[in-house]
C-alpha positions in Angstrom: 66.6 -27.5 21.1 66.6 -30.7 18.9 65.6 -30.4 15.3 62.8 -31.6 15.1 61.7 -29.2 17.9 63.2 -26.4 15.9 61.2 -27.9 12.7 58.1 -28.1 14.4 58.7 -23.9 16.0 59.0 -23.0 12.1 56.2 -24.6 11.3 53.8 -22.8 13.4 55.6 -19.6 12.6 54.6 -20.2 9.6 51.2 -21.3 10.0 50.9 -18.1 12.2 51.9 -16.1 9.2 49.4 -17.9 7.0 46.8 -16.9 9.6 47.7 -13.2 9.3 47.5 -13.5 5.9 44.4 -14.5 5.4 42.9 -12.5 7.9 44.3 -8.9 6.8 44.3 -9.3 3.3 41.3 -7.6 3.1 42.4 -4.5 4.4 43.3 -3.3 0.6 39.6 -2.9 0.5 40.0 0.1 2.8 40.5 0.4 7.1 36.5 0.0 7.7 35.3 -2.3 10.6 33.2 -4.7 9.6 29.7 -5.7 10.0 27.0 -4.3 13.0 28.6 -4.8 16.8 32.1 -4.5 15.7 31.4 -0.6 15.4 29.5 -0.8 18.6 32.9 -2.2 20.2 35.2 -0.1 19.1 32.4 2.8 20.8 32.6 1.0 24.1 36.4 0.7 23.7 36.9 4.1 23.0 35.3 5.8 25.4 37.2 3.2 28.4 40.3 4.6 26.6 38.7 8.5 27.2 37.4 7.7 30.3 39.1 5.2 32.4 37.9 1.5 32.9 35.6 2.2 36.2 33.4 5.0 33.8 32.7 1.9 31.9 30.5 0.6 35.4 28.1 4.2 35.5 27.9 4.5 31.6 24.5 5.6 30.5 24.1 5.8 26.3 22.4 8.5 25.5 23.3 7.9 21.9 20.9 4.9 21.5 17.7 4.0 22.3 16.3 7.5 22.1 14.5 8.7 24.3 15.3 5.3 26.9 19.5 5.4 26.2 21.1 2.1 27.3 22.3 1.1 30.6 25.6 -0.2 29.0 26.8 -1.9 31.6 23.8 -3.9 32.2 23.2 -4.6 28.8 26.6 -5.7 27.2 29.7 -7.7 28.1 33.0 -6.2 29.1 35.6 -8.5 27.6 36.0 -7.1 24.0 36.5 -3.6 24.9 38.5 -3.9 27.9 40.5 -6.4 26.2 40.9 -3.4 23.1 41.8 -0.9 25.3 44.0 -3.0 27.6 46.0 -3.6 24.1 45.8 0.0 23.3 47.3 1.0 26.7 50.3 -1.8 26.1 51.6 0.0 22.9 51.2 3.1 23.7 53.5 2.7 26.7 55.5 0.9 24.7 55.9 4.2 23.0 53.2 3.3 19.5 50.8 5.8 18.4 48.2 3.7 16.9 44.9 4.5 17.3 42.1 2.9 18.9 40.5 2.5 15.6 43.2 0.6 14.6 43.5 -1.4 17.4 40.3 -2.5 16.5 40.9 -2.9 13.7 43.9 -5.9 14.0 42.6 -7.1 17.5 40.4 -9.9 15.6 43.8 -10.9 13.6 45.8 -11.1 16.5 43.2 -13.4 18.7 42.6 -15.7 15.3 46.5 -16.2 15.4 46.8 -16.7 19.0 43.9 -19.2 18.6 45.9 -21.3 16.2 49.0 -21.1 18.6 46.3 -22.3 21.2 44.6 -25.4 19.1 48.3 -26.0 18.0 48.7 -27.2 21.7 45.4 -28.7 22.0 46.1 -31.2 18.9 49.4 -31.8 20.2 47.9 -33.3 23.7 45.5 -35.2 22.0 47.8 -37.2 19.5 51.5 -35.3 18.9 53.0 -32.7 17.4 51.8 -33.8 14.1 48.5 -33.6 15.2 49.1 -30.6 16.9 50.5 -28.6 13.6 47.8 -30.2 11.0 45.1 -29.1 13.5 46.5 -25.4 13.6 47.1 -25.7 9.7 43.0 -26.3 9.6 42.0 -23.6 11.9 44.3 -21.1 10.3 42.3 -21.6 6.8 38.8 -22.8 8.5 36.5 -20.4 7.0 34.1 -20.0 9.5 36.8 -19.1 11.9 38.2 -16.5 9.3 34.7 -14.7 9.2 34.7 -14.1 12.6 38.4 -13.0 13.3 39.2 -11.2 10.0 40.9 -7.5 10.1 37.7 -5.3 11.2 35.9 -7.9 12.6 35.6 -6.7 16.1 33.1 -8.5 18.4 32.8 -11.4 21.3 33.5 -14.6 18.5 37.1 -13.4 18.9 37.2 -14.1 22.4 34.3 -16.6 22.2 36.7 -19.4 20.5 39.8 -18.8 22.0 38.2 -18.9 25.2 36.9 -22.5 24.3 39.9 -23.9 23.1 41.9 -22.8 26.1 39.5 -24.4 28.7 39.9 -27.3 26.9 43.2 -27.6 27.0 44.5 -26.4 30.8 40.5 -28.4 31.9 41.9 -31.1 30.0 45.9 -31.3 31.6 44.1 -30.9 34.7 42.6 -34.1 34.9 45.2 -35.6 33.3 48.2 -34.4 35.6 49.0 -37.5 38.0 50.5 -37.3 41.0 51.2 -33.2 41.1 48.4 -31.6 42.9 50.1 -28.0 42.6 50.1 -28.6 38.9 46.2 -30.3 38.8 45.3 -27.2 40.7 47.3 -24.4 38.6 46.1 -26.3 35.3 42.2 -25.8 36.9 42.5 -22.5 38.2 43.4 -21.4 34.4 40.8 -23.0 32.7 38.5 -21.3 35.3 39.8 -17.8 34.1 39.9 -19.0 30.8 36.0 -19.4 31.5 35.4 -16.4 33.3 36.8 -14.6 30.8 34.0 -16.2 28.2 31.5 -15.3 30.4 32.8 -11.6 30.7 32.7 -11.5 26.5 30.6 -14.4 25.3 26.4 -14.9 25.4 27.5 -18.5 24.4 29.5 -19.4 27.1 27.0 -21.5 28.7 27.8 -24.2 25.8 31.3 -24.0 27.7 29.5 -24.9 30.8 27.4 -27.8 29.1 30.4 -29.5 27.4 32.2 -30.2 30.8 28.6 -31.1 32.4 28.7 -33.6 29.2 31.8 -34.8 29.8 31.8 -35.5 33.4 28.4 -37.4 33.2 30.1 -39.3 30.1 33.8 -40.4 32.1 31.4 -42.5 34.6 29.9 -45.1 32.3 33.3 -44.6 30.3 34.9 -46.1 33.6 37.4 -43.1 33.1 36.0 -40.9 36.5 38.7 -40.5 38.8 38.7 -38.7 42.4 41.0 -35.6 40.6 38.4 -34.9 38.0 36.5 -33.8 40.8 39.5 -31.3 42.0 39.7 -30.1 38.2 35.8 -29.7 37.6 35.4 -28.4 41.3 38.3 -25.9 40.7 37.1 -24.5 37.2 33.7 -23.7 38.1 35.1 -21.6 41.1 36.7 -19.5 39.1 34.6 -18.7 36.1 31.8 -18.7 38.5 33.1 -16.3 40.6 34.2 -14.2 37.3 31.0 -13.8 36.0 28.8 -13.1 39.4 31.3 -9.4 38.8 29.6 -9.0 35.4 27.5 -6.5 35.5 24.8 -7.9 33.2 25.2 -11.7 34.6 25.6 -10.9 38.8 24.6 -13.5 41.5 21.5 -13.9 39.3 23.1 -16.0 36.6 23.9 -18.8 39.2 20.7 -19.4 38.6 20.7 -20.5 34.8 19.3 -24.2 34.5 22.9 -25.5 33.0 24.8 -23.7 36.4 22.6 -25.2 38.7 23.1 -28.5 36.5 26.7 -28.1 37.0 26.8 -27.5 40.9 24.1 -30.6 41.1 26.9 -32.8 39.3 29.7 -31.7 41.6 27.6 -33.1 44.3 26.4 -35.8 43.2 30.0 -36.8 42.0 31.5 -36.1 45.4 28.7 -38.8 46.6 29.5 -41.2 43.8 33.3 -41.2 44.8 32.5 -42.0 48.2 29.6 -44.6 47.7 32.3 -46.4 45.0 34.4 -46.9 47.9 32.0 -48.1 50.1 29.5 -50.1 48.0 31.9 -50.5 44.6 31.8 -48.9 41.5 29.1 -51.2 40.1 26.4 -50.4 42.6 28.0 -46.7 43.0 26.8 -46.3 39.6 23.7 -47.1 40.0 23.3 -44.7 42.5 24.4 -42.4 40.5 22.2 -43.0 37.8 19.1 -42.6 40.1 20.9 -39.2 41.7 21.0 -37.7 38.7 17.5 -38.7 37.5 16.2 -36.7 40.7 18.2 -34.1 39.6 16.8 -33.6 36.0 13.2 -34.2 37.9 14.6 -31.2 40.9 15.3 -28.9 38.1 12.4 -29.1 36.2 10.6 -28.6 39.7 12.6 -25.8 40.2 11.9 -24.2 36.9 8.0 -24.5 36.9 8.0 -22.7 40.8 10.4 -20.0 39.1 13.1 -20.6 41.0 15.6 -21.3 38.8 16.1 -19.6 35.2 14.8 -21.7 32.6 16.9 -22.1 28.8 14.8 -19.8 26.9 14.9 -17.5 23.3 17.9 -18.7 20.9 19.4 -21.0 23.4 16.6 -23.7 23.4 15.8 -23.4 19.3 19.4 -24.6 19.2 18.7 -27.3 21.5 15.7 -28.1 19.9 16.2 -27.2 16.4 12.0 -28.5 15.5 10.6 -25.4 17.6 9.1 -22.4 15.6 11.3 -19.2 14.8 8.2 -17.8 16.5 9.6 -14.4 17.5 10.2 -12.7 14.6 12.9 -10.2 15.8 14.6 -13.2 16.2 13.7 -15.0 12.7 14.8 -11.8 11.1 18.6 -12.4 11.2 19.6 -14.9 8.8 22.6 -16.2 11.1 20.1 -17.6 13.8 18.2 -19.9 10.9 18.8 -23.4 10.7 21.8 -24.3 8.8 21.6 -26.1 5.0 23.6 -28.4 3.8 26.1 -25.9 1.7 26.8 -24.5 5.4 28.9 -27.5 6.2 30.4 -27.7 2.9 33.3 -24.8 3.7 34.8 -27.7 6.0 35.6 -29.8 2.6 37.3 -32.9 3.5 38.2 -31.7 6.9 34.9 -32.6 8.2 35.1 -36.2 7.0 38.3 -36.6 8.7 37.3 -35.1 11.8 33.8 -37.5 11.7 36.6 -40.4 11.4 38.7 -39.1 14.1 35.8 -39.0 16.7 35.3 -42.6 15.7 38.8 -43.4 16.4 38.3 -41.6 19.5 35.2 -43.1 20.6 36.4 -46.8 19.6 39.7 -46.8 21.7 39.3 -43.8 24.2 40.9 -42.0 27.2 39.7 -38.3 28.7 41.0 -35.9 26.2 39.7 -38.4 23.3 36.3 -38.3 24.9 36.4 -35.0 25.7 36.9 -34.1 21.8 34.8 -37.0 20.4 32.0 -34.7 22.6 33.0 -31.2 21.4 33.0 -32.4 18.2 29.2 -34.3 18.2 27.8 -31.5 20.0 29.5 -28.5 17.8 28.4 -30.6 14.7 24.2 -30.8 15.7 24.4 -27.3 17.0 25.8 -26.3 13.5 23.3 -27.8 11.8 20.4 -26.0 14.1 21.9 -22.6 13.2 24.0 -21.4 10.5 26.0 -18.6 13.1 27.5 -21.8 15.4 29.6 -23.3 12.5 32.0 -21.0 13.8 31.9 -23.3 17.0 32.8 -26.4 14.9 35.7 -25.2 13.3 37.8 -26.0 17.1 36.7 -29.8 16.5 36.7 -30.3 13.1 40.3 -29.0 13.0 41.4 -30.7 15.8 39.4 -34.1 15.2 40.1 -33.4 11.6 43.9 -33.1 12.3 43.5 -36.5 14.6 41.6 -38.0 11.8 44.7 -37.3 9.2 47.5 -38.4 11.3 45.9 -41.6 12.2 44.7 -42.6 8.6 48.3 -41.8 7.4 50.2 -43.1 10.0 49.9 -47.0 9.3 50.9 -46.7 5.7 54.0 -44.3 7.2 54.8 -47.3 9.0 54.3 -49.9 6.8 56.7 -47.8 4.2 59.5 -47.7 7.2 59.2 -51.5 8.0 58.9 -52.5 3.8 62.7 -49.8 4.0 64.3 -52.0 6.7 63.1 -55.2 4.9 64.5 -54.3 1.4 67.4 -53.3 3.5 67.6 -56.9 5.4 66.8 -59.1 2.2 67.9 -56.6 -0.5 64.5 -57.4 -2.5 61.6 -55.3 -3.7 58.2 -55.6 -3.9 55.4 -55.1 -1.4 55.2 -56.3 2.7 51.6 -57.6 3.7 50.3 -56.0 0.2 51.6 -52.7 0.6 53.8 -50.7 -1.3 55.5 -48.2 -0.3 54.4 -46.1 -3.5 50.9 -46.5 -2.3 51.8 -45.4 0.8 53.3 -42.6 -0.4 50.3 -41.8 -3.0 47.4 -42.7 -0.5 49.4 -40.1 1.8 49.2 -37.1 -0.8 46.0 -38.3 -1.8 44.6 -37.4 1.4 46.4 -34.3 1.8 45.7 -32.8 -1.4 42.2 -33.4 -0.5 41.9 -30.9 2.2 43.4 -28.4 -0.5 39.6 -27.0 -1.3 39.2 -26.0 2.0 42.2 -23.4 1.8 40.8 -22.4 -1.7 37.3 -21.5 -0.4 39.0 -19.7 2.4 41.1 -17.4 0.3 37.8 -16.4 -1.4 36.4 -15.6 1.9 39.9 -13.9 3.2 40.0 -11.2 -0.3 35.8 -10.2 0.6 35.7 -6.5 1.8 33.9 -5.5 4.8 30.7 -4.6 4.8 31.5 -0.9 5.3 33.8 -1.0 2.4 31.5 -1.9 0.4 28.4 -0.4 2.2 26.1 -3.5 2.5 25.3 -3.0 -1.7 26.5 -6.1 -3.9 27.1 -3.6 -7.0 30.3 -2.7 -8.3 31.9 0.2 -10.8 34.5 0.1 -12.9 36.1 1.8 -10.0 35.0 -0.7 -6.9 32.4 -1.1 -4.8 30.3 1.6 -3.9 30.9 3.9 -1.2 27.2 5.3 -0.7 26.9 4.3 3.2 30.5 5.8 3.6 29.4 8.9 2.1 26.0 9.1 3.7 27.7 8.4 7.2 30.1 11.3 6.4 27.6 13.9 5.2 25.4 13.0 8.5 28.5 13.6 10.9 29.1 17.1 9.1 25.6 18.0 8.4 23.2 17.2 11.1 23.3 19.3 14.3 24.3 17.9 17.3 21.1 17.5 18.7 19.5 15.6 15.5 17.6 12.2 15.7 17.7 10.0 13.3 15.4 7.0 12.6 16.5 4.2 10.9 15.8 0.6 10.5 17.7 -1.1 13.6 20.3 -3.0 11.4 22.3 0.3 11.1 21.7 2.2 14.4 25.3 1.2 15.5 26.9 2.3 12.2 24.9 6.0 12.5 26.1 6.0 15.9 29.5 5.2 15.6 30.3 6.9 12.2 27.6 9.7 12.0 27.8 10.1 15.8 24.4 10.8 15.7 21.5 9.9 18.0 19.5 6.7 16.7 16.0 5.5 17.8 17.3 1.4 18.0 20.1 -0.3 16.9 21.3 -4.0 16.5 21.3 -4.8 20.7 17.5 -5.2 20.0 16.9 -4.7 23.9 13.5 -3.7 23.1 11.2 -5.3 20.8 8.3 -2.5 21.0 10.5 0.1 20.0 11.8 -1.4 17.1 8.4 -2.1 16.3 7.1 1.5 16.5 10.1 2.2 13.9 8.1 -0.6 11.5 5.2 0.9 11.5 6.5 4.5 10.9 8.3 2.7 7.9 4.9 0.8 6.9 1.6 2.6 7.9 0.8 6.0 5.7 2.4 9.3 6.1 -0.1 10.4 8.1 0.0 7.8 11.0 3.2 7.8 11.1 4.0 11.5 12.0 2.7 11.2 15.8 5.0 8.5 16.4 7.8 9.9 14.4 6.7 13.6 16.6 6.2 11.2 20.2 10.1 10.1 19.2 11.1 13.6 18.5 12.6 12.6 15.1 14.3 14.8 12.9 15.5 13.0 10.3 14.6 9.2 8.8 17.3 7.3 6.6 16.1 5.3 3.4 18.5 2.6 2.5 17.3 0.9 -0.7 17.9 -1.2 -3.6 15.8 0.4 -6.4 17.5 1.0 -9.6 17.8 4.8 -9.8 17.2 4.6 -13.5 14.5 2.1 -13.7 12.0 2.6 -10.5 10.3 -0.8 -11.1 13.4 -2.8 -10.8 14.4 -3.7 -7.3 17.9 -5.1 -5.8 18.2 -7.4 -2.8 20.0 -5.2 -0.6 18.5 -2.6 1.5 14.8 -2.0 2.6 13.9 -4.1 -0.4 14.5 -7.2 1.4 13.8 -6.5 5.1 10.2 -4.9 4.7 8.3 -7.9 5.1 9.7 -7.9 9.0 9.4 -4.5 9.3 5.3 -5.5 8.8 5.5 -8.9 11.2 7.5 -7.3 14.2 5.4 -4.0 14.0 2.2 -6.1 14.6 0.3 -5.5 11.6 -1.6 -7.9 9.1 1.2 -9.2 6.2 -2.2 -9.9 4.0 -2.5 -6.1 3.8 1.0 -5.3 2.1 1.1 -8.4 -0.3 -1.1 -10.2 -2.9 -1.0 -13.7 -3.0 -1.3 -14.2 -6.5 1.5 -11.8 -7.4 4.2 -12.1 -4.8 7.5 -11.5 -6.1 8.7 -10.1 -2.6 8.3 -6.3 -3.7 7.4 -4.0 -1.8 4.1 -1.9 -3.8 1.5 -5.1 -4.4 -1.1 -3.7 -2.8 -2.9 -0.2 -2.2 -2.1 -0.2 1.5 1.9 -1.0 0.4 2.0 2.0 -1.7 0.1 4.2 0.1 3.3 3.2 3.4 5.6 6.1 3.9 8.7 3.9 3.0 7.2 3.1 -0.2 7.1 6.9 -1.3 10.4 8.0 0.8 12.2 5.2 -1.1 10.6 6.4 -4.7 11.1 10.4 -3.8 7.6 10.9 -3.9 6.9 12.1 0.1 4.4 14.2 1.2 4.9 17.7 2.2 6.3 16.5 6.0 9.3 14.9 4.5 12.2 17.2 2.8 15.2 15.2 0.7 18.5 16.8 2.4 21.0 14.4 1.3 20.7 11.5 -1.5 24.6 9.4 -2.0 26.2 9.3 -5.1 24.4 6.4 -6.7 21.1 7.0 -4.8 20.8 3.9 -2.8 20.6 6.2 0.6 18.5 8.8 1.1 17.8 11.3 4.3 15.1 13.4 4.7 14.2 15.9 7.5 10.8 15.7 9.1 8.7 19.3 9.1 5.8 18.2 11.6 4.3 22.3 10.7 4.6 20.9 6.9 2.8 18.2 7.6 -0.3 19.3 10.0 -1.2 21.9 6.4 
């Protein structure tokens, strides 16, 4: 191993460690998992861990969705939790006792460093091992990639972006091995698993499939096509193809997604494009292509509007078309699917700028894995800006382009510096060569350098932020920490509600009462069904009286308040909690918004109108229920409150 070599191995070491770093830090916060799905996760992996992989296949929830349960096989993905318990199995037999909760725990960490490792490789391919190192540097401190694979952070995003970065590396040696069909082939059959194994984890792996539809159609006016793309792009849609017909909850159906049957159109057309460029030449051949795939886009339009063919629907298209209406409010109601500001592209500091340069350099003096970048980066960057949740997308260009972008801005002054050395050397003078210095060299270097500095600031704020379970979703503090009222109210559920109890909550927090509490919830945050979650709003929002035969028809017993009213001061309100969700409660329910607020007072308080304080969640959250509802348990601080539900109370 040659120095440098050996430089560059301690390098990434080290980066790795920074990666960790970041990443667990939090963990002096307390060992909570973090945010919605990850508890949902760790569920699934737990009971594959209890009861074998194949149990995974029949499993019927009867946990969630009361009285329905959840087909979970049908109705999640397999790749986190068989990927948890895989890792679970490996250190038990290699003779750890860790538990699953803690496997869960550090899985995130552990993909976010091996994702590094990964983009480490991808930069390196696209321009060196300086590339390679500055774009792993990036991604170790990108802080949309460290919100998504911090300690506790257990959900699909940690496979999601791995999963991306290694198809584009093996997809892009593919194409790019000459001459070695064993290794063309090998390089294509791993990008396909790296694929299927998005698919199996991922609801956003068809942006995987777009990007190499992208690409292929963009290598032909490029003039970069060659007959072994083919082979590459033929190969890797085999196999993730062929990976996700064996997902339950895709099947042979998902073939049938506008962007697959997009993909398998391309193959085809590209196989006649090949041939006709032989025959006809490549000018004519690409005219011909041009009009093939115009029938195409016509075919599958067709296809769509007979029914045939699955159209792009729901979140999918308002990311493609960013001007269409939020019109579905269950879907408006998370912040993370809104269209991003400004400020959301700000956490990529100078990065970003480097990384818009790079794709220029790319674009301006190309080859495949240029292009290839140039695209992920373009596309990443307008699919950011339609929602705020797919920054975490970007940060694989804009570290990589970003790195590309560095090396290639600093490089000619590196060089002018070396050539000014060997001419003091040759002519013993000083002074500058073709109006450089090799001071300015030197200062324009650290200049740039510096400048990314900020990026790795804003990340160690987001790296030292507790989970949300830490500090149980309220933004309040004691001269003792954050408040623990969720934790507590989670505990006292688990050892005070019998076995058999059902709890009713807002869906936001069905998976932490059914993961913590281990107690049977009405919905939670899979939102598989939109009517159910409604019926919950208007229990929450119509009167105590109408909302007893739904909370009866559910067989309730108990209903969790989690609010943001100052204990000691009733009329003050927090944004956390009920407080600031009630407004969908009212639109996904179905019921007028005119009723619950007046126009010429709206401060975004619940109580403006008669009908507002007259709603049960009005009076549950300011203790003043009727005789149906009974105050078992209130937290330490007040902000969560359960009450049972006596239906005999209620008829008198």
């Amino acid at each position: 191993m040659s120095n440098r070599t050996l430089l560059e191995v301690v390098i990434l070491c080290l980066v790795v460690v920074i990666a960790v770093i970041y990443r667990v830090v939090r963990v002096r916060w307390g060992a909570y998992l973090d945010a919605y799905d990850p508890l949902f996760q760790y569920r699934v992996t737990e009971y594959i861990v209890k009861n074998g992989y194949s149990a995974w296949f029949t499993w019927h929830d009867t946990l969630s969705w009361y009285p329905m349960g959840r087909n979970i096989a049908m109705t999640s993905y397999p790749g986190v939790p068989f990927s948890g318990a895989a890792l679970y199995f490996l250190l038990h037999a290699l003779g750890s006792n860790i538990s699953v909760h803690d496997v869960c725990l550090y899985y995130p960490v552990l993909m976010g460093a091996v994702t590094c490792i990964a983009v480490y490789f991808l930069g390196k391919d696209l321009g060196g091992s300086s590339t390679g190192l500055f774009a792993a540097i990036f991604m170790a401190g990108s802080e949309a990639f460290i919100r998504r694979t911090s300690f506790g952070f257990y959900d699909t995003e940690n496979i999601g972006i791995f999963g991306m970065t290694v198809i584009s590396l093996f997809f892009l040696r593919s194409i790019n091995e000459r001459g070695n069909l064993k290794w063309q082939v090998l390089y294509a059959v791993l990008a396909g698993l790296s694929l299927g194994y998005i698919f199996a984890s991922w609801g956003a792996a068809r942006y995987a499939v777009g990007l190499l539809i992208l690409f292929m159609v963009a290598s032909v006016p490029t003039r970069l096509f060659e007959r072994r793309y083919i082979v590459s792009y033929a190969a890797t849609l085999a196999v993730g193809f062929l990976i996700a017909i064996l997902v339950p909850t895709l099947g042979i159906g998902y073939l049938r997604n506008t962007e697959n049957i997009l993909a398998l159109a391309l193959l085809v057309v590209l196989i006649l494009f090949d041939q006709a460029s032989e025959r006809f030449g490549e000018k004519r051949a690409i005219t011909l292509l041009g009009a093939a795939f115009i029938i195409v886009i016509l075919g599958v339009f067709t296809l769509e509007s007979l029914h045939l063919i699955k159209p792009i629907t729901g979140k999918y298209l308002n990311v493609i078309d960013p001007r269409r209406i939020l019109d579905n409010p269950l879907y408006a109601s998370v912040a993370e699917h809104h269209r991003s500001t400004w400020t959301n592209f700000f956490g990529f500091g100078l990065t970003l700028a480097l990384g818009m340069y790079g794709a220029y350099t790319s674009i301006t003096d190309t080859n495949s894995r240029r292009l290839y970048c140039a695209l992920l980066f373009a596309s990443s960057l307008y699919f950011t800006g339609s929602m705020t949740r797919l920054a975490l997308i970007l940060s694989i260009p804009a570290s990589v382009m970003g790195a590309f972008g560095l090396v290639t801005l600093v490089s000619p002054f590196i060089s002018l510096s070396k050539m000014q050395r060997r001419e003091t050397r040759r002519v013993r003078r000083r002074g500058s060569l073709r109006g450089f210095s090799k001071e300015l060299a030197f200062v324009f270097s650290i200049f740039i350098v510096i400048g990314t500095m900020p990026v790795f600031w804003g990340a160690a704020e987001t790296a030292q932020s507790p989970t949300s379970l830490a500090y149980s979703g309220i933004p309040l503090t004691t001269a003792e920490g954050y408040l623990q009222d969720w934790l507590q109210a989670l505990s006292w559920m688990n050892d005070n509600l019998a076995d058999d109890a059902i709890v009713v909550s807002w869906w936001d927090w069905g998976y932490w009462i059914e993961a913590m509490a281990n107690k049977t919830t009405i919905a939670d945050g899979n939102t598989i069904n939109m009517t159910h979650i409604g019926q919950i709003g208007k229990i929450f929002m119509l009167n105590q009286t109408e909302s007893l035969p739904s909370l009866k028809s559910l067989d309730a017993t108990h209903v969790v308040v989690y609010h943001g009213t100052n204990p000691s001061d009733p009329a003050q309100s927090w944004s956390f909690g009920y407080n600031t969700i009630w407004t969908w409660m009212v639109e996904i329910a179905g019921l007028n918004m005119s009723d619950y607020i007046d126009p010429t007072q709206y401060s975004g308080e619940l109580g403006q109108t008669e009908v507002a304080r007259d709603s049960t969640l009005y009076n549950l959250m300011r203790l003043q229920p009727g005789p149906a509802f009974n105050l078992v348990y209130a937290s330490e601080f007040g902000f969560l409150l359960v009450y049972e539900v006596d239906y005999e109370a209620g008829q008198t």
